[in-house]
N, C-alpha and C positions, 0 to 999 in steps of 0.2 A: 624428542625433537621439540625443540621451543618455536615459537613464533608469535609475531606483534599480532596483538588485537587493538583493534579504532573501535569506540564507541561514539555515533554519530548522530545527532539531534538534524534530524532535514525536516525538511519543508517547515523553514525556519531560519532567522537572522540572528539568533540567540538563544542559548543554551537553557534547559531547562522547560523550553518549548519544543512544538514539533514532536516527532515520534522518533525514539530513541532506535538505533537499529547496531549492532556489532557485525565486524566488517573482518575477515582474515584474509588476505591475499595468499594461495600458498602455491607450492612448486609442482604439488602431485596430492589428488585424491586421497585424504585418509577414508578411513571404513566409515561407513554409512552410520553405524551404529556409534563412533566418536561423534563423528558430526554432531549426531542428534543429542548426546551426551554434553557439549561444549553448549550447543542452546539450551538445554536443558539448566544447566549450570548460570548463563548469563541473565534466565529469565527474564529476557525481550523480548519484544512480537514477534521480531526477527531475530537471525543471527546470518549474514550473505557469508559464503565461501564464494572465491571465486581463483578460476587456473588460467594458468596466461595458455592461450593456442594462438603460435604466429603475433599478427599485432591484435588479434581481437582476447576474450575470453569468455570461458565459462561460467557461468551460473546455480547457486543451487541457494535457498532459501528454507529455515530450520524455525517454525517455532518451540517452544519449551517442548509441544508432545509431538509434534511430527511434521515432514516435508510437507510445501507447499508448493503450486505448481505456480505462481506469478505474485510479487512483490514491489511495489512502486517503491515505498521509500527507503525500503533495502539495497535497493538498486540505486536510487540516485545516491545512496552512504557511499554505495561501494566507489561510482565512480568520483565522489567528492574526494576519497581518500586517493582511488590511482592520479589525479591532479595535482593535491594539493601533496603527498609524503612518496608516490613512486613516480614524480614530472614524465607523466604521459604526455609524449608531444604532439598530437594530434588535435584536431578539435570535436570529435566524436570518437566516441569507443562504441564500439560495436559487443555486444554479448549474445550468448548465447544459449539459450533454456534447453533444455528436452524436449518439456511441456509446452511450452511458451513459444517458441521459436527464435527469431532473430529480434532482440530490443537493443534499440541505440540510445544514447545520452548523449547530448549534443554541449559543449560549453559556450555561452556568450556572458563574457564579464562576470558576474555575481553567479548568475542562471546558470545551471542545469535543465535541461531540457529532453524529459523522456519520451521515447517515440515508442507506444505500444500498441499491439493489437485490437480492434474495437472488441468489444466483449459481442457474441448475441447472443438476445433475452427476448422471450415471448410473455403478451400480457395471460396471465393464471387466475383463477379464483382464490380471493383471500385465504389463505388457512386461516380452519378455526383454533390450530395451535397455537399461530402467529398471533392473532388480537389476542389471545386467553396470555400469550406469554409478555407482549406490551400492553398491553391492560387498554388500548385506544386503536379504533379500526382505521387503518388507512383507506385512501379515497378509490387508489387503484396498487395492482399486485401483478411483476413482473417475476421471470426466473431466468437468470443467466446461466454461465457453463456452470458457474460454481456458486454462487450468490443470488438470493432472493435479495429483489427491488423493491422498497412502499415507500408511496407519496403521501404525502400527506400537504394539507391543505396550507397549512403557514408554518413557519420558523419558529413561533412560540410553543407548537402540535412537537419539533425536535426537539427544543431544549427542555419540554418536559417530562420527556418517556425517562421511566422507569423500569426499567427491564426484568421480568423475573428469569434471572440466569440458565434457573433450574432448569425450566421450562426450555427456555430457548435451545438448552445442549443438546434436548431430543430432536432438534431438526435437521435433519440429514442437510445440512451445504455446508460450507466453506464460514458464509457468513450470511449476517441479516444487514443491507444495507436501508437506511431510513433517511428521505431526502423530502424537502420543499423550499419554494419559491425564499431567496435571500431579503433582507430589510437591506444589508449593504451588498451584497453582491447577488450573482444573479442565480447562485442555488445553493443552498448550506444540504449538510448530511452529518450522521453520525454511523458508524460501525460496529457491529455488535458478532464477536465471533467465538463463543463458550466452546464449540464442539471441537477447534484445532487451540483449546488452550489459553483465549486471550477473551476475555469478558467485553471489554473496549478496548477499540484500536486509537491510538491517539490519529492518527493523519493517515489516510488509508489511500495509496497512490491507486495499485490496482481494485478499487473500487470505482475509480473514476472511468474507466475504461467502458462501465456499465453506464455510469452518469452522465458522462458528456455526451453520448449520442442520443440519449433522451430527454436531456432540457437543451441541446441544441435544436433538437426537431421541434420541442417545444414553446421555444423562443423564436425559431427558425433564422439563427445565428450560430455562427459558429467557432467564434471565441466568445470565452465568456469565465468569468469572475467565479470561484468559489472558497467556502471556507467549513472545514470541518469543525459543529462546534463540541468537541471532548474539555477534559480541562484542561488539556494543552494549550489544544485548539493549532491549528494550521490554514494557511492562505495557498492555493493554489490555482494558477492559471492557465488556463485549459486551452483546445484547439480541434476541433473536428475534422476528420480532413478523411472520412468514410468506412474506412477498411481500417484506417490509425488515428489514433488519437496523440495530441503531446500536451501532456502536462508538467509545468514548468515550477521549481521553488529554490531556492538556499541552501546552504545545508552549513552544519558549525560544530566542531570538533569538542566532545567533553571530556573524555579520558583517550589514554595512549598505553597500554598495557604489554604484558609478555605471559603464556599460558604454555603447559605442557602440552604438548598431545602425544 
């Protein structure tokens, strides 16, 4: 059976930026093991499958080595593409995870607008694997469902971690998130996630999940400015709103493919 694959640059105005994600709309569930196969193949962070139920759909999120339970810029791909190549005529698509549960995306003009679950994180003592694996001790140390949190003191503290990969793969999460106070907006991070296969995530939606209710409380505001700095690099604008969070970007089409399955 053939079917179109989108590969889609979000959280982003222009291609070559943002974080690349591949997108398949299909009719019915292949095996699990295709799935992971077809990521595996695309070597993205992501790869979204999604099945239409009624007007809403399903969700499932593939990197190269295995399913992931929550995916921001996978998700805003997907619905950029049900807009823009299958004219959804709604102005929210409703999805739906396993893991995750009910995530919306809302469209206003350019925007996408994702509506996710707040992450919760409890403050940890630093691992000493953690500083031995970024070489620099952050200031404070959080653990979400699936992501370690470290602050660190200033923007210049992110954009000079150097990560030892190796190192980092032994720690049992999802991923290592690394955030501080922004020079232009009002929190930058970076993404570090070896052990599901991606060393750096360029633009890491469900990351922010954990971010925005900790420099909201921080700031004690609740929109607020952010930008991932990878070499991509991504712009994202956020929303607190307690229990959900919405973070909002762009999204821009680079390739339009056909693949077997």
């Amino acid at each position: 059976m053939k079917t179109k694959i989108y590969q889609i640059d979000a959280f982003t105005d222009k291609v070559f930026h943002g974080n690349p994600a591949a997108v398949c709309v299909l009719d019915e569930w292949p095996a699990d093991k295709k799935m992971q196969q077809i990521a595996a193949e695309n070597n993205l962070a992501e790869t979204a499958f999604a099945v239409k139920m009624g007007d809403d759909f399903e969700l499932r999120w593939f990197t190269p080595t295995t399913e992931v339970d929550l995916c921001g810029h996978a998700t805003l791909a997907t619905a950029y593409v049900l807009y823009k190549y299958f004219n959804y005529p709604l102005d929210k698509i409703n999805f739906y995870s396993i893991n995750s549960g009910i995530l919306s995306v809302e469209k206003k003009g350019n925007e996408l607008i994702l509506d996710f679950p707040t992450d919760i994180y409890e403050e940890i003592e630093i691992p000493h694997t953690v500083i031995s694996a970024l070489d620099k001790k952050p200031v404070e140390a959080f653990k979400g469902k699936t992501d370690y949190l470290l602050i660190f003191a200033t923007q210049k503290d992110i954009e000079e971690l150097k990560p030892y990969f190796n190192l980092l793969s032994g720690i049992k999460a999802r991923g290592i998130i690394v955030s501080a106070p922004g020079n232009e907006t009002d929190f930058v991070s970076r993404f570090f996630a070896p052990e599901v296969g991606v060393n750096e995530d360029p633009v890491t939606g469900s990351a922010h999940t954990t971010l925005i209710p900790y420099w909201s409380k921080r700031f004690n505001k609740n929109v607020l400015t952010a930008k991932q700095l990878s070499k991509r690099g991504g712009y994202l604008h956020c929303e607190y709103l307690g229990e959900r969070v919405k973070i909002s970007g762009q999204a821009v089409t680079y390739l339009i493919g056909e693949i077997e399955i």
